[in-house]
N, CA, C, O and CB atoms as a CASP TS submission, in Angstrom:
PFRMAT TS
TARGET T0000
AUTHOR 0000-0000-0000
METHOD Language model
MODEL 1
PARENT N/A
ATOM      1  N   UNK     1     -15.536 -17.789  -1.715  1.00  0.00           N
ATOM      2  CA  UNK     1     -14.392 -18.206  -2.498  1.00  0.00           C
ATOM      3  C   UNK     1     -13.881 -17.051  -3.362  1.00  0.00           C
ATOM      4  O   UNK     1     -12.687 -16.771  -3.266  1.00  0.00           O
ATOM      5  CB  UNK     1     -14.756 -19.411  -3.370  1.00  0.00           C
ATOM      6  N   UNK     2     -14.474 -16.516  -4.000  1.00  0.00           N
ATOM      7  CA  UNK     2     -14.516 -15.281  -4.655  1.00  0.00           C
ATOM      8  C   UNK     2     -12.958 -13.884  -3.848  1.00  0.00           C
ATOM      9  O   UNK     2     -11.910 -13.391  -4.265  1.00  0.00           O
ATOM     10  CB  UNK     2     -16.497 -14.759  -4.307  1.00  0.00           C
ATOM     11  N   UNK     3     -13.672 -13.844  -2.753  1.00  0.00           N
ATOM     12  CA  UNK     3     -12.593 -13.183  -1.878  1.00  0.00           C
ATOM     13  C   UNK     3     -11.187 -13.423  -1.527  1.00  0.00           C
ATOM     14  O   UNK     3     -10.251 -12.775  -1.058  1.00  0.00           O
ATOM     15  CB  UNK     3     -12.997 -13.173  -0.879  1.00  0.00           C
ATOM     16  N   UNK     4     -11.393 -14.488  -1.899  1.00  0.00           N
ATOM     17  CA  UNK     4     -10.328 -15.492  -0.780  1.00  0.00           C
ATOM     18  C   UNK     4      -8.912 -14.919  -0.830  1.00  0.00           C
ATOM     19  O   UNK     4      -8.116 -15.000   0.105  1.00  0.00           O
ATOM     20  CB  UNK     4     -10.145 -17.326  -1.301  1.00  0.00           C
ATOM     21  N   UNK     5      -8.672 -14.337  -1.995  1.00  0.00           N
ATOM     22  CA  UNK     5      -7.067 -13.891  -2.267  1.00  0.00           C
ATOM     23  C   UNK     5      -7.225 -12.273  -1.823  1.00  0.00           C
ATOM     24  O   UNK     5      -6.198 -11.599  -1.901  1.00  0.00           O
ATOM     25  CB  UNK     5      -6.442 -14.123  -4.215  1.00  0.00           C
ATOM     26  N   UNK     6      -8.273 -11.716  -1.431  1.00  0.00           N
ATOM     27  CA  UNK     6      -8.276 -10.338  -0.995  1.00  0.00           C
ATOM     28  C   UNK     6      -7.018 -10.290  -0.134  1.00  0.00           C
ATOM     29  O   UNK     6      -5.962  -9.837  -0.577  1.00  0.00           O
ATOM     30  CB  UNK     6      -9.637  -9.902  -0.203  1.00  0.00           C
ATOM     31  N   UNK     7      -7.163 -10.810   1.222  1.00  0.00           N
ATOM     32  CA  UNK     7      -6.267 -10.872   2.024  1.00  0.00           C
ATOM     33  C   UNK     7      -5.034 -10.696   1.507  1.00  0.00           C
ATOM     34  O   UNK     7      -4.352  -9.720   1.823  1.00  0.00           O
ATOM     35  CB  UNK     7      -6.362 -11.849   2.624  1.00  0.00           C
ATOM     36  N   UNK     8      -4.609 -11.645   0.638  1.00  0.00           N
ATOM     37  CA  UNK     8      -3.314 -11.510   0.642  1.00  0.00           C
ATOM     38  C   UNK     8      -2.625 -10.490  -0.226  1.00  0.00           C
ATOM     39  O   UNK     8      -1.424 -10.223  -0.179  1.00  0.00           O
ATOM     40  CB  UNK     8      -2.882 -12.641   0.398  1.00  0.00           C
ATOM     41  N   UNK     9      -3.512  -9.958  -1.012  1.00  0.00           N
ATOM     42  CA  UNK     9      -3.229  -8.630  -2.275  1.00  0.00           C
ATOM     43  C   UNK     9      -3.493  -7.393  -0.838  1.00  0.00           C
ATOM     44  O   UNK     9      -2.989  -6.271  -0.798  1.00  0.00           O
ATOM     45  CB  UNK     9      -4.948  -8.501  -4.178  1.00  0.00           C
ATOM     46  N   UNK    10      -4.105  -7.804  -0.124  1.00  0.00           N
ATOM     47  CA  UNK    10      -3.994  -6.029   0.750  1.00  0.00           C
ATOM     48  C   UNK    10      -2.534  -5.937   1.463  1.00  0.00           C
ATOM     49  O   UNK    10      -1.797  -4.971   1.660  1.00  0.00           O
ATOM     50  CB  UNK    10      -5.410  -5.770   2.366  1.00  0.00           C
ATOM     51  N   UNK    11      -2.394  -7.444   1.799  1.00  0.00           N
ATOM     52  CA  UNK    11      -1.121  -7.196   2.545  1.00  0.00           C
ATOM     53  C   UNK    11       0.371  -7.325   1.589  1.00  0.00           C
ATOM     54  O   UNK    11       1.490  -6.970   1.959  1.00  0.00           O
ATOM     55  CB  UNK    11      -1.122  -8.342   3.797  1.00  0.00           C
ATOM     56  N   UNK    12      -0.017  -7.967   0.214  1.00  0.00           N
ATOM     57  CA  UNK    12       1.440  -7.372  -0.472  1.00  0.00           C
ATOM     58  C   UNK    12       1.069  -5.929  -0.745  1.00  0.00           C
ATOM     59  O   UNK    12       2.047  -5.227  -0.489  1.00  0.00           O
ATOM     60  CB  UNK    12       1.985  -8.195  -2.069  1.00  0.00           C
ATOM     61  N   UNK    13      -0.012  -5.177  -1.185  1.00  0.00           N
ATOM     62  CA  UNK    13       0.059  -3.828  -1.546  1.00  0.00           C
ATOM     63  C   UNK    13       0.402  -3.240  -0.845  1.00  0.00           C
ATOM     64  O   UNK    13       0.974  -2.273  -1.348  1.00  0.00           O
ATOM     65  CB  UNK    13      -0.759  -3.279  -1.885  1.00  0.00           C
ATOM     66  N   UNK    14       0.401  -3.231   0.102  1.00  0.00           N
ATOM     67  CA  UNK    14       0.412  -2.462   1.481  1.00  0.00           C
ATOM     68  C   UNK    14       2.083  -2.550   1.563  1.00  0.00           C
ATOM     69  O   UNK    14       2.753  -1.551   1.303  1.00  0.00           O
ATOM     70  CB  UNK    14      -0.592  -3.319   2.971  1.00  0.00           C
ATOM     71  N   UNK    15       2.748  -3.901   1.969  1.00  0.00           N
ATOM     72  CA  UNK    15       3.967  -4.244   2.176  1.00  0.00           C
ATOM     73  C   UNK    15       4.896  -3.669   0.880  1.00  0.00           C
ATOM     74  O   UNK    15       5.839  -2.936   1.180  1.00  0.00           O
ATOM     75  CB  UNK    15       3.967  -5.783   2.399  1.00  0.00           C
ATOM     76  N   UNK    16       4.672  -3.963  -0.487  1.00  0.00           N
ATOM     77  CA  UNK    16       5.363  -3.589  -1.490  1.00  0.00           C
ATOM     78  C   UNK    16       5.327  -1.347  -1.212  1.00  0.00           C
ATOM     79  O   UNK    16       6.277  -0.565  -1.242  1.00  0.00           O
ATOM     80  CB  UNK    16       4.405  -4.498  -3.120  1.00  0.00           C
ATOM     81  N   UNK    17       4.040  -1.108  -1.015  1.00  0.00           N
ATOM     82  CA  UNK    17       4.191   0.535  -0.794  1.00  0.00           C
ATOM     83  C   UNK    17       4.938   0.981   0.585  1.00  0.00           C
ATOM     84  O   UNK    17       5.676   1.945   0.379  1.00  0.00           O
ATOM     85  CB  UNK    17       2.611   1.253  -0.738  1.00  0.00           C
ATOM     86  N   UNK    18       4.938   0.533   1.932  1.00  0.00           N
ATOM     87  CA  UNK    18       6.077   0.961   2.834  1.00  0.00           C
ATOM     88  C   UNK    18       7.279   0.399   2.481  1.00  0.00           C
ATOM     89  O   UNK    18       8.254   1.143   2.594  1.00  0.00           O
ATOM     90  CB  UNK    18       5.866   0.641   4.209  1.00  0.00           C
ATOM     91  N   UNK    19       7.447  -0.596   2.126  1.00  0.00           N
ATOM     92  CA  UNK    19       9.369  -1.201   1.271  1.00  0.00           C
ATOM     93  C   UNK    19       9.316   0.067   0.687  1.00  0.00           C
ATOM     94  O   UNK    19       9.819   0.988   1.331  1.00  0.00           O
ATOM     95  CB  UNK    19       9.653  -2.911  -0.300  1.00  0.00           C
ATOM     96  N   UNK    20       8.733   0.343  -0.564  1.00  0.00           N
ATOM     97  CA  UNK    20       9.599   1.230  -1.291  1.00  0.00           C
ATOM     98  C   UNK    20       9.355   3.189  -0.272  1.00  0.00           C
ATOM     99  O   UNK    20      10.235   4.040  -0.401  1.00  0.00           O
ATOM    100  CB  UNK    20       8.866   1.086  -3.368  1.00  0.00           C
ATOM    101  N   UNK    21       8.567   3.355   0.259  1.00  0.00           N
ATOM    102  CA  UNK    21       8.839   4.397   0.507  1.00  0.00           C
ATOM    103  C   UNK    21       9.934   4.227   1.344  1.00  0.00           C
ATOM    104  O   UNK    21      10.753   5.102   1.062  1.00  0.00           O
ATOM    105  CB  UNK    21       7.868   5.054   0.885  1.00  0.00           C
ATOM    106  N   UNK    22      10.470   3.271   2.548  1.00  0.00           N
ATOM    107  CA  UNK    22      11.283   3.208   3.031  1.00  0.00           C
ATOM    108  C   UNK    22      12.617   3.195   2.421  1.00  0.00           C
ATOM    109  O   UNK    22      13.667   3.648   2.874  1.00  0.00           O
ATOM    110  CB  UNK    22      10.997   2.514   3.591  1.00  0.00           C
ATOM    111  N   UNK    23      12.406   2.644   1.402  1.00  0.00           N
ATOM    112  CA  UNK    23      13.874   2.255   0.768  1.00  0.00           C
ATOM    113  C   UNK    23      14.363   4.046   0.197  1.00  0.00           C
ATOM    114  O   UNK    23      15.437   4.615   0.387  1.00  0.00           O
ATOM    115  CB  UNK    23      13.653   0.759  -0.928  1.00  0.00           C
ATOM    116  N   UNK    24      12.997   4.613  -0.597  1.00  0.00           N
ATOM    117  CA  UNK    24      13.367   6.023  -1.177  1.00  0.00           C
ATOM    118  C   UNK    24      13.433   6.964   0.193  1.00  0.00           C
ATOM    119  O   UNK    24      14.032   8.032   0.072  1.00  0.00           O
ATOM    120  CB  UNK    24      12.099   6.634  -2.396  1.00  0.00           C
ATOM    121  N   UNK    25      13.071   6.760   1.008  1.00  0.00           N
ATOM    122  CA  UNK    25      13.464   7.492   2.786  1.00  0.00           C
ATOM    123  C   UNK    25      14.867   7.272   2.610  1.00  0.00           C
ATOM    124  O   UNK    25      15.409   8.303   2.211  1.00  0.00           O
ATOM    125  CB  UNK    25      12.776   6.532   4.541  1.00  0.00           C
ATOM    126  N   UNK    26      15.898   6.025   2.802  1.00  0.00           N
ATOM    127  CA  UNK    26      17.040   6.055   3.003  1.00  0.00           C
ATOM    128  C   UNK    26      17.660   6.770   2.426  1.00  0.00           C
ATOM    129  O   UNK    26      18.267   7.736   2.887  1.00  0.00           O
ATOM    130  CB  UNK    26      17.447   5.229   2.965  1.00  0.00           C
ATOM    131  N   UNK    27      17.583   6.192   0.604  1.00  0.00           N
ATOM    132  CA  UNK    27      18.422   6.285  -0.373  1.00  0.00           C
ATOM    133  C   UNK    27      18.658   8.725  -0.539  1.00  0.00           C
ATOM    134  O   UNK    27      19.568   9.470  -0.904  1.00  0.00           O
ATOM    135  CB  UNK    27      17.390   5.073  -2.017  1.00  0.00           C
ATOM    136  N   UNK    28      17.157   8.935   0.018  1.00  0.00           N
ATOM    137  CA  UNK    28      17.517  10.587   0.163  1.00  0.00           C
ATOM    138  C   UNK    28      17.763  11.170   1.556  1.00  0.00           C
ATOM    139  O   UNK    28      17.997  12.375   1.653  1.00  0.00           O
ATOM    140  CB  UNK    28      16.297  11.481  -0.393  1.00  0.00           C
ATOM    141  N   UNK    29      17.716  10.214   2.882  1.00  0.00           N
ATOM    142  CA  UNK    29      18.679  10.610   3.733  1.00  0.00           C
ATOM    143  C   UNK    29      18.125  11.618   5.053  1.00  0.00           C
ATOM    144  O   UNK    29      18.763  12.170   5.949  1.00  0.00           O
ATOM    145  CB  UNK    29      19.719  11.305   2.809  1.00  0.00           C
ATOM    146  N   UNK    30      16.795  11.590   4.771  1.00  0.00           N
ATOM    147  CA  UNK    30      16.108  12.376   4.980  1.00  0.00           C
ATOM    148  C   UNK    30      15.828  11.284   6.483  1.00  0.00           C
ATOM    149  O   UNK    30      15.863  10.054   6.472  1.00  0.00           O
ATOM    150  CB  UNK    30      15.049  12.845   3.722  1.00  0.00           C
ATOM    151  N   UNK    31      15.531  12.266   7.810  1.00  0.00           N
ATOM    152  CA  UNK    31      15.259  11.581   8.997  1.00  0.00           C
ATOM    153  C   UNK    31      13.799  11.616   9.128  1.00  0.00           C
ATOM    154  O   UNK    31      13.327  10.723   9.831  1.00  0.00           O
ATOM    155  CB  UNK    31      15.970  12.161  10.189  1.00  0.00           C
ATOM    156  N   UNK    32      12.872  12.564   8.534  1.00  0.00           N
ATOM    157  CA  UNK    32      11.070  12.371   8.304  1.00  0.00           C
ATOM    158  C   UNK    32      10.861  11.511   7.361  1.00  0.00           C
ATOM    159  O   UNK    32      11.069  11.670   6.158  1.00  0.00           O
ATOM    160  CB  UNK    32      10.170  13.689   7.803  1.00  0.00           C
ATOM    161  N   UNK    33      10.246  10.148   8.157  1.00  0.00           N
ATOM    162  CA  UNK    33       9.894   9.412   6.743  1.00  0.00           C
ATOM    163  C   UNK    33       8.659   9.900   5.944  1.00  0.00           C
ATOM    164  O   UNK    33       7.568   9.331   5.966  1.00  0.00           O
ATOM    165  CB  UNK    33       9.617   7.875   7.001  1.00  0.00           C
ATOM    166  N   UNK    34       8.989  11.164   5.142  1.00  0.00           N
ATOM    167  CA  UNK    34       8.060  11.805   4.371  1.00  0.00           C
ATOM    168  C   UNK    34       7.679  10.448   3.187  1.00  0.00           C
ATOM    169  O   UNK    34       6.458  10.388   3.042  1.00  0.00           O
ATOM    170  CB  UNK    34       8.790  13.373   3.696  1.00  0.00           C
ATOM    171  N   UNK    35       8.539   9.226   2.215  1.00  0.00           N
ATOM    172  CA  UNK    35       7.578   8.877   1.229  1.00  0.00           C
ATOM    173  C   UNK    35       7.523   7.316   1.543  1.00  0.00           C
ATOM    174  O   UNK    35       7.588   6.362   0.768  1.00  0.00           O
ATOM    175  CB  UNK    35       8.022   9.315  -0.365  1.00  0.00           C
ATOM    176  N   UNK    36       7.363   7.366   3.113  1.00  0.00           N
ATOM    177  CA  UNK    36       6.956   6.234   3.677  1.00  0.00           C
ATOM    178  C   UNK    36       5.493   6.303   3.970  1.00  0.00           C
ATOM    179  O   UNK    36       4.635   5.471   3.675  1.00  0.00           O
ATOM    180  CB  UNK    36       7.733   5.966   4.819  1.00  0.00           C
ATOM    181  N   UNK    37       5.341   7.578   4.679  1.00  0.00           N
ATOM    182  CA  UNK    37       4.153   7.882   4.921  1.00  0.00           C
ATOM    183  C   UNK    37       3.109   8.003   3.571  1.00  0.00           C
ATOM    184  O   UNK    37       2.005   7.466   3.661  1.00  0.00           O
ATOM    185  CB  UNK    37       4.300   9.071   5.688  1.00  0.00           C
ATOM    186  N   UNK    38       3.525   8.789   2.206  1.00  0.00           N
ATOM    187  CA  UNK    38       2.821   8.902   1.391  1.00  0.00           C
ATOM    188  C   UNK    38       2.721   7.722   0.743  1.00  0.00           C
ATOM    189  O   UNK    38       1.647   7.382   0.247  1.00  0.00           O
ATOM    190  CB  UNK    38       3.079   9.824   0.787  1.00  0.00           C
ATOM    191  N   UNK    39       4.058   6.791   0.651  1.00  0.00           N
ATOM    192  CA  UNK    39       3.502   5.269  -0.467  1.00  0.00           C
ATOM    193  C   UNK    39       2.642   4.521   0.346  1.00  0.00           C
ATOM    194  O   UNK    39       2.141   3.590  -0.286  1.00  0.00           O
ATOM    195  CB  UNK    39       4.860   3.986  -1.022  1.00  0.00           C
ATOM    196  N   UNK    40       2.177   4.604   1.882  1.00  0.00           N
ATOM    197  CA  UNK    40       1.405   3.938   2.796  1.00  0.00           C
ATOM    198  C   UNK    40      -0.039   4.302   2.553  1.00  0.00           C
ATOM    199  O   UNK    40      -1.044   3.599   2.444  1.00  0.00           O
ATOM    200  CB  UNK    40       1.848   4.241   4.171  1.00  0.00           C
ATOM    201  N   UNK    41       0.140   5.537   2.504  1.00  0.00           N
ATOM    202  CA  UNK    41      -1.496   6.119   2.571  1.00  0.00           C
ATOM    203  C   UNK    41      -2.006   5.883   1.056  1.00  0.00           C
ATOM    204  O   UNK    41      -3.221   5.700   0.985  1.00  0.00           O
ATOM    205  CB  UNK    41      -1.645   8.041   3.030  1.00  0.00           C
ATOM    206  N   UNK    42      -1.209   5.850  -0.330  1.00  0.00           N
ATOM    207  CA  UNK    42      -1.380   5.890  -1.753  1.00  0.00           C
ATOM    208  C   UNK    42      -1.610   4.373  -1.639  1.00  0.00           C
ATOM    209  O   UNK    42      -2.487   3.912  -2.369  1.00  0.00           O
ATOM    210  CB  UNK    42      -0.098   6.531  -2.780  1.00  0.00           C
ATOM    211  N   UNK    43      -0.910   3.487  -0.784  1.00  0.00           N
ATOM    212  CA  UNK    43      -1.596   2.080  -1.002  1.00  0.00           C
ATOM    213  C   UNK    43      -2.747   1.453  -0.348  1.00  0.00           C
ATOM    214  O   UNK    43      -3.485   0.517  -0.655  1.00  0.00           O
ATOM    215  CB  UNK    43      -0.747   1.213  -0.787  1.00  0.00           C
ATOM    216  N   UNK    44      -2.656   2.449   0.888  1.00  0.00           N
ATOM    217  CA  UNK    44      -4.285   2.168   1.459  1.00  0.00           C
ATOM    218  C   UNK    44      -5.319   2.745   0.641  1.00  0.00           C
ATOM    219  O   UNK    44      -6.360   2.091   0.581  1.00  0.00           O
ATOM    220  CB  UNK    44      -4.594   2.817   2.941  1.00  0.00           C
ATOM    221  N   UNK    45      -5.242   4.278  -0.273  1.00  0.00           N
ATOM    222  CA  UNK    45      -6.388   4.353  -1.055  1.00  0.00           C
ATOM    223  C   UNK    45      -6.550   3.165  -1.941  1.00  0.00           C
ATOM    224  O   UNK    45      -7.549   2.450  -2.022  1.00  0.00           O
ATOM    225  CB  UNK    45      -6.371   5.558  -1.820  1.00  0.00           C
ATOM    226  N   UNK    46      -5.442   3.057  -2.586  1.00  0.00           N
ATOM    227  CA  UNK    46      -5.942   1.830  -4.019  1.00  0.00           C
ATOM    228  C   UNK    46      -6.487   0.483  -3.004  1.00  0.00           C
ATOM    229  O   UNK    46      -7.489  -0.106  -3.411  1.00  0.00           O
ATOM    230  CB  UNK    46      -4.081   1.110  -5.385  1.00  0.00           C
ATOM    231  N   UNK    47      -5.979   0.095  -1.972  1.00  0.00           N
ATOM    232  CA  UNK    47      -6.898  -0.934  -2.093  1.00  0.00           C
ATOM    233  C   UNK    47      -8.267  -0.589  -1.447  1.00  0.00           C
ATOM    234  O   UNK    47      -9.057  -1.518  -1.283  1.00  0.00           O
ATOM    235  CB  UNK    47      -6.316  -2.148  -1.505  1.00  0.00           C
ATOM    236  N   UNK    48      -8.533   0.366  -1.158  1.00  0.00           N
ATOM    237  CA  UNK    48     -10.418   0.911  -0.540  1.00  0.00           C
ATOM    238  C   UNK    48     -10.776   0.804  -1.942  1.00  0.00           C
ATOM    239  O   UNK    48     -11.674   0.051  -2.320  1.00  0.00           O
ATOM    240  CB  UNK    48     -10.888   2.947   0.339  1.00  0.00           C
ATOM    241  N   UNK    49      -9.855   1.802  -3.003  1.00  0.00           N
ATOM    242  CA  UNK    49     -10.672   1.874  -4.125  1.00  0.00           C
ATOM    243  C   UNK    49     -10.911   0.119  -4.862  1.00  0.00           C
ATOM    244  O   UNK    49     -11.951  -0.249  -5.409  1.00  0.00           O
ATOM    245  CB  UNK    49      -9.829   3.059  -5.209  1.00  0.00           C
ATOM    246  N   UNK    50     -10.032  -0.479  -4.734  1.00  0.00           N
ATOM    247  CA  UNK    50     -10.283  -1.679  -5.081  1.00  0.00           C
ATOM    248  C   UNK    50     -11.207  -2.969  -4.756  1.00  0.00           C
ATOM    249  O   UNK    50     -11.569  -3.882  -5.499  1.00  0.00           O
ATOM    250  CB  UNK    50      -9.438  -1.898  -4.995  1.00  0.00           C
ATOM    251  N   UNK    51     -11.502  -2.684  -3.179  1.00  0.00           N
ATOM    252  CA  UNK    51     -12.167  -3.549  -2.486  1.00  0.00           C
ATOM    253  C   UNK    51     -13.623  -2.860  -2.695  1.00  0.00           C
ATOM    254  O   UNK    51     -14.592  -3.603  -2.856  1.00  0.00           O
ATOM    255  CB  UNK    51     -11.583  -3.744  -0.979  1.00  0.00           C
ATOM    256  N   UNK    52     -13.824  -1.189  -2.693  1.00  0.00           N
ATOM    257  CA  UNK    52     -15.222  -0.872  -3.025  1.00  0.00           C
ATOM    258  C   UNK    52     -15.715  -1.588  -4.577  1.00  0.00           C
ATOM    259  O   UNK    52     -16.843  -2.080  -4.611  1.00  0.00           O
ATOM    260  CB  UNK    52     -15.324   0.865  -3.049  1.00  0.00           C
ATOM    261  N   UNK    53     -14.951  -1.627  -5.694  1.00  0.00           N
ATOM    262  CA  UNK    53     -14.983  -2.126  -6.877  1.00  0.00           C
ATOM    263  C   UNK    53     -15.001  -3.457  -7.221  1.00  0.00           C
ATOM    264  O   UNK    53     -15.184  -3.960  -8.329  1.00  0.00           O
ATOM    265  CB  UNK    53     -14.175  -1.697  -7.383  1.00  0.00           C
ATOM    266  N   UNK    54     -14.783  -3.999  -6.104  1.00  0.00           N
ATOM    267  CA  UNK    54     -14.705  -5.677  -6.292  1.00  0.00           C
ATOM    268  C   UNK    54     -15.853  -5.822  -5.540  1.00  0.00           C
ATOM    269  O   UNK    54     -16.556  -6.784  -5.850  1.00  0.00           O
ATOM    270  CB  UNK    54     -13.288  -6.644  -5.677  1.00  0.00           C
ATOM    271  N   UNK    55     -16.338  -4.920  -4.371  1.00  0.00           N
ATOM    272  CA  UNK    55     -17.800  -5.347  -3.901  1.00  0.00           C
ATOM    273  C   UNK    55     -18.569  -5.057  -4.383  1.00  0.00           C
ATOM    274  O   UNK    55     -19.518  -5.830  -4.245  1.00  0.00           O
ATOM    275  CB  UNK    55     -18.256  -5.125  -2.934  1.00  0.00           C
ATOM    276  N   UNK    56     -18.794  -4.047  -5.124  1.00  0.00           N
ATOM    277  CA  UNK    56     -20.132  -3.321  -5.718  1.00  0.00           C
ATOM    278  C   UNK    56     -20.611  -4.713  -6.980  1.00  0.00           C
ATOM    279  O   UNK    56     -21.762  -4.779  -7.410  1.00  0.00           O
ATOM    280  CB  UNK    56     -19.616  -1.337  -6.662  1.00  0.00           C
ATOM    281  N   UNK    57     -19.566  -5.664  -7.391  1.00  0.00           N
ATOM    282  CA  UNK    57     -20.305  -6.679  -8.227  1.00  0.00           C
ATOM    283  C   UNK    57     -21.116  -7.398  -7.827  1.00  0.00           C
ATOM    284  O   UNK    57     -21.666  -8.194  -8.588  1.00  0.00           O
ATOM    285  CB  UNK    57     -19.700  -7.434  -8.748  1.00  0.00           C
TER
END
């Protein structure tokens, strides 16, 4: 029970960090989605770092 909302916090973190790198991809016009790729990978660390920190209790 404890877990139960993991799921759904990985997949808004995840979803809220490619929206916005995508959205800042457009808005500078740029055809490499350079801060799609970085808000993706910056939201996969926080939630490792988060899920190691919520397991270690």
């Amino acid at each position: 029970m404890r877990y139960a909302g993991l799921a759904f916090q990985m997949m808004t973190t995840l979803g809220l960090g490619v929206f916005a790198g995508y959205k800042l991809d457009q808005k500078m016009g740029w055809r490499f989605p350079l801060f799609l790729i970085i808000f993706s990978l910056l939201a996969l660390a926080i939630l490792l770092w988060q899920i190691i920190k919520d397991t270690r209790r």
